[in-house]
N, C-alpha and C positions, 0 to 999 in steps of 0.2 A: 531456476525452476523450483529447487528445492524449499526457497523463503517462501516464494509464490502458495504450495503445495501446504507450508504450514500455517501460514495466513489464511487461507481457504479452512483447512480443519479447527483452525479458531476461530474464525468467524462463525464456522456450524455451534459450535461448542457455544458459544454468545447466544446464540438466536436459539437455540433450546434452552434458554434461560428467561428471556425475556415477553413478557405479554404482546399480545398481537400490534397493539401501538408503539411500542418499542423495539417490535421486530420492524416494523415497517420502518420508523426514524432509522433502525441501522442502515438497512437498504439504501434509503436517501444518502445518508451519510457514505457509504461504501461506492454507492455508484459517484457523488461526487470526489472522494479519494481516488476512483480510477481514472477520471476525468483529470486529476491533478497532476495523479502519476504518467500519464496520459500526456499532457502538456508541457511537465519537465524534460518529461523522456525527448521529446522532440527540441524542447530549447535547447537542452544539455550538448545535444549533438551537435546543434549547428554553432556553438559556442568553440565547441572543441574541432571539431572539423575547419570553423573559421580561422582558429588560430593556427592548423597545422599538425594537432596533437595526435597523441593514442586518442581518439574518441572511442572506441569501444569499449576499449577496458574504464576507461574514466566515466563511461556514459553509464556501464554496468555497474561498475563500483557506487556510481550515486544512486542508480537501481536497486541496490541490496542494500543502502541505507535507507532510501525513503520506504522500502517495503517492514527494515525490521522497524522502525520507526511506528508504522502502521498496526504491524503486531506489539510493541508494547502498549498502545493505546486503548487495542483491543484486549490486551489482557488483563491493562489496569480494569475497564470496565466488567471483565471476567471475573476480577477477585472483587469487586466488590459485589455485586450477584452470589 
């Protein structure tokens, strides 16, 4: 919750940077990265659950990687703005 939480206040911090055309690309952009997060989140599981494993913690753990992943993307585009 906590990555989630600070993804969100970078993302705001982004988009009060940016011109209305590049607020909108981020949008696109952001809505297809939840789509993404979206669809691993669901492969992940039935991967680890197939084989037997901790799925939750393993499913989470690659949830707090693809989210910070997503935050430095957004912040590289932050420092350069």
């Amino acid at each position: 919750a906590w990555q989630l939480q600070q993804l969100d206040l970078l993302y705001k911090q982004l988009a009060g940077k940016l011109n209305e055309e590049q607020r909108k690309s981020l949008a696109q952009s952001q809505a297809a990265w939840t789509s993404f997060l979206d669809n691993e989140r669901g492969f992940a599981a039935s991967v680890y659950y197939r084989q037997g494993g901790s799925s939750d913690l393993s499913v989470s753990t690659n949830e707090i990687r693809w989210i910070a992943q997503r935050r430095q993307q957004l912040q590289l585009h932050l420092d350069l703005n």
